[in-house]
C-alpha positions in Angstrom: -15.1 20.6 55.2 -12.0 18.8 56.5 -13.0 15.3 54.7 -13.9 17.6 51.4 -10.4 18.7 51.4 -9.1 15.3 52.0 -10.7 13.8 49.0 -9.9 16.4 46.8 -6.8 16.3 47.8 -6.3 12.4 47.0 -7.9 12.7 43.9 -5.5 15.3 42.9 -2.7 13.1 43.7 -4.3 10.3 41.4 -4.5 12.6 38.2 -1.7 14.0 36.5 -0.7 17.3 37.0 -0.8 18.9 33.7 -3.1 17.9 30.7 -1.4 17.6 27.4 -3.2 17.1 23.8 -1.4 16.4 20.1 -3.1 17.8 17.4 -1.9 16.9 13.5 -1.2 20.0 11.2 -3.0 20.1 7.6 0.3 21.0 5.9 2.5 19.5 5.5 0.2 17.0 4.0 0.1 13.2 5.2 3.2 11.6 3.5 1.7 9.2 1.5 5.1 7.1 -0.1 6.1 6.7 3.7 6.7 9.3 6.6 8.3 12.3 7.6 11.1 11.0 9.3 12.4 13.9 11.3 11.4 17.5 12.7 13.5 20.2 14.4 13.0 23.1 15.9 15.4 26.1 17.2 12.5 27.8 19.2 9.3 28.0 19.9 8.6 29.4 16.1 11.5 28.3 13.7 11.7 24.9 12.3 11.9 22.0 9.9 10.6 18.4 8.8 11.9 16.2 6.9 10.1 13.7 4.6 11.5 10.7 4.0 10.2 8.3 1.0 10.7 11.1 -1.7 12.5 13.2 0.6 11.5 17.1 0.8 12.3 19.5 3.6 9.3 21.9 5.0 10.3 25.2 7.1 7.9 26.9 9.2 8.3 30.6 11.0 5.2 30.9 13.0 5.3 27.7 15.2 3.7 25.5 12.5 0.9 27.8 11.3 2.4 27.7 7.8 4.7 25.8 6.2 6.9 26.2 2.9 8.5 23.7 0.9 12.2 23.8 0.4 13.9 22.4 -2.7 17.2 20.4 -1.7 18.1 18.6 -4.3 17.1 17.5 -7.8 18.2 13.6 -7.6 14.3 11.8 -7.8 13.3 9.9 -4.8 16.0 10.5 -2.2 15.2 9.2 1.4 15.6 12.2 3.8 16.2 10.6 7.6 17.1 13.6 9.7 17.3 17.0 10.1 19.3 19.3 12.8 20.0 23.4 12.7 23.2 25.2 14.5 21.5 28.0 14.2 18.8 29.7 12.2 21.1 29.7 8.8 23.5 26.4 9.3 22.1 23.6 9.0 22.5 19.5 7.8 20.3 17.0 5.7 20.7 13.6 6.3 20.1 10.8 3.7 20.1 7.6 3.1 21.2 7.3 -0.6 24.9 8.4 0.1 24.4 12.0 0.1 24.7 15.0 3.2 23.8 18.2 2.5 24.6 21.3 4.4 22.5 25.0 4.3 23.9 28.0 5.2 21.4 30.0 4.4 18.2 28.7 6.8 17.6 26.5 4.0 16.7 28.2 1.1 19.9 26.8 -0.8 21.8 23.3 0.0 24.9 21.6 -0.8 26.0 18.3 -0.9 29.3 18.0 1.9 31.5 16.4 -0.1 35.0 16.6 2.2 34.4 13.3 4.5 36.4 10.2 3.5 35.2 7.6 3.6 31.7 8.9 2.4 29.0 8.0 4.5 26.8 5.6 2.9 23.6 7.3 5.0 23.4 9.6 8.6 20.5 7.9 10.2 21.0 10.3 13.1 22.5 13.8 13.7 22.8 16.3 16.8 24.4 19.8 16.6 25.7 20.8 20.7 26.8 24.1 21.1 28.1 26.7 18.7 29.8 24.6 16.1 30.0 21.2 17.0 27.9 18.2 14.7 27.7 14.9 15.1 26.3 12.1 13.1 26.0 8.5 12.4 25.0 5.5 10.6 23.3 3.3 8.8 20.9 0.9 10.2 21.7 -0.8 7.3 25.7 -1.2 8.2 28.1 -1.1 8.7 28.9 2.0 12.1 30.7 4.8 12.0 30.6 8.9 13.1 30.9 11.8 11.5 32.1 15.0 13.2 32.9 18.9 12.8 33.8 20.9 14.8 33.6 24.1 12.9 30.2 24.4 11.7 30.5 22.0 9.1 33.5 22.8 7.3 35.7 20.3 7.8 34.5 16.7 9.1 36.1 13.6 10.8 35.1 9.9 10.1 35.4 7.8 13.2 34.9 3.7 12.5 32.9 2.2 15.2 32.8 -1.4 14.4 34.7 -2.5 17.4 31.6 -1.0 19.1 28.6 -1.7 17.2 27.7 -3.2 13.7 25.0 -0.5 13.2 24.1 2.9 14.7 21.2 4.9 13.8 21.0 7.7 17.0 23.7 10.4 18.3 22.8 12.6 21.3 25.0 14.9 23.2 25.1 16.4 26.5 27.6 19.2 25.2 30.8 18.6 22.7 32.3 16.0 24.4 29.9 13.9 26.9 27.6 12.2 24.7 25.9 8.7 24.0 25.1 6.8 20.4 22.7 3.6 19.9 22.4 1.4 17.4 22.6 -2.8 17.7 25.7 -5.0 18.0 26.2 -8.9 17.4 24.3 -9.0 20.7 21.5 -6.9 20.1 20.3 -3.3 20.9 23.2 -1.2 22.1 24.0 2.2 24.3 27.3 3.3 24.4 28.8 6.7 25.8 31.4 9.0 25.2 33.4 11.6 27.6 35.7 12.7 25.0 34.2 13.9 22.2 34.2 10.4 20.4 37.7 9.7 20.4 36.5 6.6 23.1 32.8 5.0 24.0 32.0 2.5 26.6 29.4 0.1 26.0 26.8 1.0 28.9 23.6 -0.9 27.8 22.8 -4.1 25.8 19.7 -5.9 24.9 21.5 -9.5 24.6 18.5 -10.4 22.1 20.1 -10.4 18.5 18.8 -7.9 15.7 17.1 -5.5 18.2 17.9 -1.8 18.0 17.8 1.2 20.3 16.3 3.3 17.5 15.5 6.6 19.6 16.9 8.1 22.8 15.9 10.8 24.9 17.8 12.9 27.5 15.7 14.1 30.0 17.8 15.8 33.1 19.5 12.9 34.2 16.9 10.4 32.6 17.8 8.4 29.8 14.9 7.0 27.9 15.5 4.6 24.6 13.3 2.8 22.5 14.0 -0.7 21.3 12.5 -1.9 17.8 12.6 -5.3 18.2 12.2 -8.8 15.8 8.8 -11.1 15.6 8.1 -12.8 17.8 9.9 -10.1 20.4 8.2 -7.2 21.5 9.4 -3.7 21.0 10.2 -2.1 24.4 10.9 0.4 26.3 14.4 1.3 27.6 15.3 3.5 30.4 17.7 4.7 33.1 16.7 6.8 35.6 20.6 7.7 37.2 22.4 9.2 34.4 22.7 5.5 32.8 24.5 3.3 35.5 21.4 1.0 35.3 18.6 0.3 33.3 15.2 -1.1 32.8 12.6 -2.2 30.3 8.9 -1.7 29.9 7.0 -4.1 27.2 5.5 -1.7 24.1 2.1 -3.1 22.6 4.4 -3.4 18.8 7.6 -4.8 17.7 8.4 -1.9 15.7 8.7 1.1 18.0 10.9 3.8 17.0 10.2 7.3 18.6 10.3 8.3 22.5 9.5 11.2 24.4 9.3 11.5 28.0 8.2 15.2 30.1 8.7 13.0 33.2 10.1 9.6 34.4 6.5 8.2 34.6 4.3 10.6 31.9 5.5 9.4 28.0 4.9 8.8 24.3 6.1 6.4 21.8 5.4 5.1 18.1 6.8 3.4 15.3 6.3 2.1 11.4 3.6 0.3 12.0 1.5 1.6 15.3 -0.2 4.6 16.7 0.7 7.1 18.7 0.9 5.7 22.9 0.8 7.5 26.3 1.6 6.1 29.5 1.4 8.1 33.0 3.0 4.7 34.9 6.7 4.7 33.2 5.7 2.5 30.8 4.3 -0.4 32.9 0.6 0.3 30.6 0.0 2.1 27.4 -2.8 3.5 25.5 -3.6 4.4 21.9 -4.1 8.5 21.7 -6.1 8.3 18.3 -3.3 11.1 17.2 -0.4 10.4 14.3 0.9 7.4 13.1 3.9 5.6 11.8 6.1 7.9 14.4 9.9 8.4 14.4 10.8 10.9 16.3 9.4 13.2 19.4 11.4 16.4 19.4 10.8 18.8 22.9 11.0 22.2 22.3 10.5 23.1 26.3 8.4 21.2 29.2 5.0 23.2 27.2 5.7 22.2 23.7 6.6 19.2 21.2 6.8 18.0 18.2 6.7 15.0 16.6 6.9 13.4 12.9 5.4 10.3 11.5 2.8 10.3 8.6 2.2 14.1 9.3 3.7 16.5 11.4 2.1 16.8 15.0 2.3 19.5 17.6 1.7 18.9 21.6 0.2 22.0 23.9 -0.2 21.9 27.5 -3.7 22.4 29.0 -5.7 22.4 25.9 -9.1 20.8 26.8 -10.1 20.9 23.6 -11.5 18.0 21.4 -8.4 16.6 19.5 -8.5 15.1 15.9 -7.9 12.2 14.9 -6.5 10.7 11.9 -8.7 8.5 9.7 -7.8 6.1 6.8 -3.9 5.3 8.1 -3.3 2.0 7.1 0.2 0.2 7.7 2.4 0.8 5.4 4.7 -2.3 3.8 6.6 -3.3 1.1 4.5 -5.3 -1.6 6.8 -9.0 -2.0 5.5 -11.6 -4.0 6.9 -15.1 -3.4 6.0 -17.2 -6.5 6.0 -20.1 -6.2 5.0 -20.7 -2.7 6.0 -23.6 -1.7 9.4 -23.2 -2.7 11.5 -25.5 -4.4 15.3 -25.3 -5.3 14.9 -21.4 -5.8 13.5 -18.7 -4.3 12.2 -15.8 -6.3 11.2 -12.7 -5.0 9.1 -9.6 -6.7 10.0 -6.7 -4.5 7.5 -3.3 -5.6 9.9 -0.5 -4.3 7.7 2.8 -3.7 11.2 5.0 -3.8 14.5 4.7 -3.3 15.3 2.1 -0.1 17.4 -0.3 1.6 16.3 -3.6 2.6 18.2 -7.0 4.5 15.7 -10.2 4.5 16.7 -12.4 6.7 16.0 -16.4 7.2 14.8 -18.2 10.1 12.2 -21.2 11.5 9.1 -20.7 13.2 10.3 -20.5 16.4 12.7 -17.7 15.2 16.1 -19.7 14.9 18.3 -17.6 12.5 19.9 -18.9 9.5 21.5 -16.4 7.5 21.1 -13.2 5.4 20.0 -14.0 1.9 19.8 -10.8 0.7 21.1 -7.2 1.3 20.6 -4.4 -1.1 20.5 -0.8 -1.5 17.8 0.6 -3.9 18.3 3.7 -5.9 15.0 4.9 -7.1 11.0 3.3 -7.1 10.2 0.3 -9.2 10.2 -3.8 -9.5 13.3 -5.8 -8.8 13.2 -9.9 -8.8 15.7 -11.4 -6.9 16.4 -15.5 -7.5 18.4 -17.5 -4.5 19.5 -21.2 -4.5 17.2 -22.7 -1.5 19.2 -25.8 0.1 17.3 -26.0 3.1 15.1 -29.3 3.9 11.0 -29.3 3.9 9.2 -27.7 6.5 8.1 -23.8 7.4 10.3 -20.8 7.3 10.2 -17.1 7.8 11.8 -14.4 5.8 12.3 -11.3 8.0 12.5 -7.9 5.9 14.1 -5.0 7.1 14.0 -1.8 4.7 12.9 1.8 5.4 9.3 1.4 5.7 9.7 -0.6 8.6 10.3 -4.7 9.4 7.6 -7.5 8.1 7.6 -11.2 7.9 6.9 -13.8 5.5 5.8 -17.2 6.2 7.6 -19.4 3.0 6.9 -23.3 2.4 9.7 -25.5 1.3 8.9 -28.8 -0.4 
């Protein structure tokens, strides 16, 4: 009896403590110009999504059981990124087509916020702390700055944060004033904090590998966990402090472009992006493995230790101890920008036919094989769906090149030939 006990008793040390599953809901229906980029809940019942390529905003009452569609605004084919509640009537609707909107009626009416100066040209993340207090920032696209109220909205500050970072696309606070924002810098994927309430910020993390982001971050206690979307040939990682951020670590991801993070422990997690599944790991990140459940992820949200959320091509919802067979979506193919080169090999000029599926931003960037930058040759904001042909002057000599593009659906690269 005493070796029975033993074994069992090593066995249970090996397995992990609680089992969790993701399940994908029916409705909202699979976003099929994109993703949704955002959900929120206040509780265990109330919440929202956002979709982003032809942006619409779902709310749901009865934990995600139903669903109904809100009507935000009537400009075709805006890009919703992110969506946060005070409370169950005040609420904010980020974009990225140089519009924020505000509800204060759970979302059954919105407004465009028109009193910041200068005007945000997108809030790629948001975070309302306490009772009246909002943050946000932006663009991936640049440049950085933060938006703030501290009266539910009503009036808003514009703080420039160039001399920190030349994008920011996540805010996250502690309460009103502690608080930490990522993004990239000239030197690569960024995490600076704040004790003030954003008057200062203090660079406490830094990649050192140029164009990587910290896209996501996660406070768990006093665990910090990041994710870094990275640049072919890099991989995308995992970022993570387990002291409050005094030092930090990285994990390899099995993609370059990993976005979402969510941790219930500093060894049991899940992460995504544009372009992959949906991956566990019960080792801190040292292994990962493909749940078969949601795709193209951008955000985990925890409602408590029990339940989750998370948004990518659908809407997904985690359960502890559910044994049950989980489903698995079928048919989810990466999604990317349709560019035509013509000619390739390239001569004097480069022309590019660039299929937007809805309104976007994009940066293509030029480099060499072995990922030596050269410059930004283009960077554009798009305005609604259709074909746009761009034509550059190429003064390079012969050889092999690779244009790197950056837009919402994600990055993607482009082997080019000039003769």
């Amino acid at each position: 009896m005493i070796r029975i006990l033993i074994v069992f008793s090593l066995l249970s040390s090996l397995l992990p403590a609680q089992t969790y599953s993701w399940t994908p809901f029916s409705y909202p229906p699979e976003s099929g110009g994109g993703r949704y980029d955002d959900v929120f809940f206040l509780n265990e019942n109330l919440g929202w999504a956002a979709r982003g390529g032809n942006g619409a905003v779902f709310k749901t009452t009865d934990a995600g059981n139903t669903w109904i569609q809100q009507t935000v605004s009537s400009t075709p084919g805006e890009y919703y990124r992110n969506i946060e509640f005070l409370n169950e009537n005040i609420g904010f609707l980020g974009t990225l087509n140089n519009n924020f909107y505000k509800t204060a009626d759970g979302g059954s009416t919105w407004q465009r916020v028109n009193n910041i100066s200068p005007y945000p040209q997108g809030i790629c993340g948001l975070d309302c702390v306490g009772t009246s207090t909002v943050y946000g920032c932006g663009a991936w696209f640049y440049p950085a700055y933060i938006i703030k109220s501290t009266d539910s909205g009503n009036t808003w500050q514009y703080i420039d944060m160039s001399a920190y970072a030349t994008a920011l696309v996540e805010i996250t606070f502690v309460d009103e004033n502690t608080g930490f924002a990522a993004g990239s810098d000239d030197d690569g994927a960024v995490i600076l904090k704040t004790t003030d309430g954003g008057v200062n910020w203090t660079k406490i993390y830094n990649s050192n590998i140029p164009f990587e982001y910290v896209w996501k971050l996660q406070l768990l206690d006093n665990k910090i966990f990041g994710s870094i979307e990275a640049e072919a040939p890099n991989t995308g990682k995992l970022v993570k402090s387990l002291n409050g951020g005094l030092t930090w670590e990285t994990r390899d991801f099995p993609d370059t472009f990993v976005q979402a993070v969510g941790f219930t422990s500093e060894t049991h997690g899940w992460m995504g992006g544009h372009n992959t599944g949906f991956y566990e790991t019960f080792n801190g990140g040292d292994t990962w493995t493909n749940t078969g459940v949601g795709y193209a992820l951008n955000r985990i949200f925890f409602v408590n230790n029990n339940i989750a959320y998370a948004a990518g091509a659908g809407i997904y919802k985690m359960n502890v101890g559910n044994l049950g067979a989980r489903e698995t979506e079928s048919g989810s193919v990466e999604k990317k920008l349709q560019i035509d080169v013509a000619p390739n090999p390239v001569k004097d000029k480069l022309h590019l036919n660039i299929h937007f599926e809805h309104s976007d931003h994009i940066i293509i960037g030029l480099y060499d094989l072995s990922g030596k930058f050269f410059t930004n040759i283009l960077k554009d904001d798009i305005r609604e769906k259709g074909l746009k042909k761009y034509s550059f002057d190429f003064n390079y000599p012969k050889g092999n090149y690779l244009l790197n593009i950056h837009s919402n659906l994600g990055r993607q690269s482009i082997k080019i030939i000039k003769q």
